[in-house]
N, C-alpha and C positions, 0 to 999 in steps of 0.2 A: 504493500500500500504506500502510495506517494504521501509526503509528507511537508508541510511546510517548515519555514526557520519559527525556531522561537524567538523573537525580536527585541522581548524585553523581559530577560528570566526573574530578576528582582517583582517583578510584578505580577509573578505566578504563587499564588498561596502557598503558606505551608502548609502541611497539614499533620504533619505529625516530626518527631526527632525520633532517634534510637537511642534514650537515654537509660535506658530500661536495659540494655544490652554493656556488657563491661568492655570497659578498654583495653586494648594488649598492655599487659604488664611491663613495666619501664625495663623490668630487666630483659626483654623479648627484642628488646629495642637499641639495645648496644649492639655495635659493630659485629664482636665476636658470635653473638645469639643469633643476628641477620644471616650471616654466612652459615652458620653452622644452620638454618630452618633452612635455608632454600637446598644446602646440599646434603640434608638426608632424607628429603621425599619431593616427589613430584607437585605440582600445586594444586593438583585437582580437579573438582567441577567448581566453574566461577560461580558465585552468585549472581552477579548479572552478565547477560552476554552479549550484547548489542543496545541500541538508542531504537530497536525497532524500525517501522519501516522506512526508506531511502529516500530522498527525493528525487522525481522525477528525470527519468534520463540518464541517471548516473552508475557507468559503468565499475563493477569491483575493482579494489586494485586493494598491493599488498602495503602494507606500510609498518613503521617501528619506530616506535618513539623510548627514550632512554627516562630512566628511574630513576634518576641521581641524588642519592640518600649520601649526603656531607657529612662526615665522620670528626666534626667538632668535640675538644675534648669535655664540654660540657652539655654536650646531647646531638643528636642526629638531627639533622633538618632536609626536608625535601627541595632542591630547587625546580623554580616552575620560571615561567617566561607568560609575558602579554605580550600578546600575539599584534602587530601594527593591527589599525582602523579598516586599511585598505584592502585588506588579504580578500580573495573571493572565499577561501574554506575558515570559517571560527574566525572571521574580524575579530579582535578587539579582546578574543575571551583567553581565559587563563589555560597552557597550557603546559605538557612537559616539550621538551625538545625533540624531535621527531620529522619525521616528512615520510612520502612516497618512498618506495624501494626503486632501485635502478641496475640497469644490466649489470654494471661494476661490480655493487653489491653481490659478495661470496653467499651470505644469509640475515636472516634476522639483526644481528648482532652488529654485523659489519654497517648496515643500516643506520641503525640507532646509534653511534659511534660517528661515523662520518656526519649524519643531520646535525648533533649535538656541538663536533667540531665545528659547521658550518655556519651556526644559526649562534650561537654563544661562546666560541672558540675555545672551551672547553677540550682538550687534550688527552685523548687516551691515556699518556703517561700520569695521570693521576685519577686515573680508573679502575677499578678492579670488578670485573662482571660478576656475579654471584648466582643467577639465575634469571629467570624471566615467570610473565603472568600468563594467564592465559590469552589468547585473541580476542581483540575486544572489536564486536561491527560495528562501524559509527553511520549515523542518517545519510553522511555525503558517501555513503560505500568504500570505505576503506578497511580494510582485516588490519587491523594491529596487531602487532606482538608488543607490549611492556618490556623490554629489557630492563634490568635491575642492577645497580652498579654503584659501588662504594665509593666515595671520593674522596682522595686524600685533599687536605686542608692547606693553603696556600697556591691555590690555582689564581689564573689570571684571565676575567674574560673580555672576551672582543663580540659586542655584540653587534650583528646584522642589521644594522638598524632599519632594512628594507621588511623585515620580516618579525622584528622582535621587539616592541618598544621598551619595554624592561625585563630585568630578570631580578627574581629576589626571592629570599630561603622562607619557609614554615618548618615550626620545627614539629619532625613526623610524631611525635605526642601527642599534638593538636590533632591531626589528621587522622589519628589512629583510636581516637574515644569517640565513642559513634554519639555520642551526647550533642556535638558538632557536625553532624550528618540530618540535616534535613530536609525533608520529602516536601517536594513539589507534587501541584494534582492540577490539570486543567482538562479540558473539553476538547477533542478533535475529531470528525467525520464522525460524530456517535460513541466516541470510544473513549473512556477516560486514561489517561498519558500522566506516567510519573518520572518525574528527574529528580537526580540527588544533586544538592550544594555544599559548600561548605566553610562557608564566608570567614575572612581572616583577616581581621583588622590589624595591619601591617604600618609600615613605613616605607614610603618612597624615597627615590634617591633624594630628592631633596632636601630630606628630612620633615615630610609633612606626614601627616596621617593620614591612612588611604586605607578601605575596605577593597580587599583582592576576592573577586566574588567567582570564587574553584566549583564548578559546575560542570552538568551534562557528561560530555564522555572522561574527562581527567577526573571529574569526584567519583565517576562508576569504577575505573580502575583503580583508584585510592579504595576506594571500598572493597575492591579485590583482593586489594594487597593488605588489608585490614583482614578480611575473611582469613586466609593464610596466615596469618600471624597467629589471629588469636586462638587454631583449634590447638 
């Protein structure tokens, strides 16, 4: 089923939070614990699997976007990117680093790696892979993969400024209490439609205060990567 944009998620009710649901434990959530869950099981069935249906016209294609969980030594934080106004795919909304896969591209991995260098100059050499999520399908047809990747602390970025208006950390605490997870509800072709958010009132480079409003397909895979942690 074709699908339209949602144009203005802040103004989609909530209806409910996951406050009822506990948080992955702080200690789940150091470096050592990260590595050591992804590589002694596989991650599963996601909880959620897609944004549902596509919009019109639009052909699948593969794509991978990178995890980058900062290994600060007083907590782990996620960095995400806002995405420029003008992009035709997710103007303006908060994302991980990621794009389209390309012939170059060996696999998944190599994807999420080179986008990341690309879009926030971000460097492999203070990467270390750990695992990845399940595929996530997003409305504009793209299969993701999540790659998942530890980042050593002292990197330097160069952001794209064609594609990325800022970049800036949450720390995966926040991300990871489903207290901070909540549920959208609106009306479509007869069908009621949920999306997860997970607003984060932040600081901007300028040092102003700024709500980073983490939505649609990047809060689904946060919620992925929260599933996975916490069983």
């Amino acid at each position: 089923m074709s699908r339209r944009p949602i144009l203005d998620p802040h103004a989609v009710p909530v209806v409910a939070t996951d406050a009822q649901l506990p948080a992955v434990p702080a200690e789940r959530l150091l470096p050592a614990a990260l590595r050591e869950r992804f590589a002694q099981s596989e991650h599963g069935e996601p909880e959620l699997h897609g944004d549902g249906g596509l919009f019109g016209g639009r052909e699948p294609a593969a794509a991978s976007v990178l995890v980058p969980l900062v290994a600060h030594r007083d907590g782990v934080t996620v960095l995400l990117t806002r995405r420029t106004d003008h992009l035709r795919d997710h103007a303006g909304q908060i994302s991980f680093p990621g794009g389209r896969a390309e012939e170059i591209d060996a696999d998944a991995v190599h994807t999420a790696l080179r986008e990341a260098e690309e879009e926030v100059g971000l460097s492999p050499e203070h990467l270390e892979v750990i695992g990845s999520l399940p595929v996530y399908v997003t409305v504009t047809g793209f299969h993701v993969t999540p790659v998942v990747a530890l980042v050593r602390p002292g990197f330097t970025l160069a952001i794209d400024s064609f594609e990325v208006a800022e970049a800036f950390e949450v720390p995966l605490a926040f991300l990871m209490n489903p207290a901070n997870h909540r549920h959208h509800e609106f009306e479509f072709g007869g069908e009621r439609r949920r999306f997860l958010s997970m607003p984060w009132q932040g600081v901007d480079a300028a040092g102003q205060p700024r709500e980073y409003f983490i939505w649609g397909a990047t809060a689904a895979m946060l919620r992925n990567l929260y599933a996975f942690l916490v069983r």
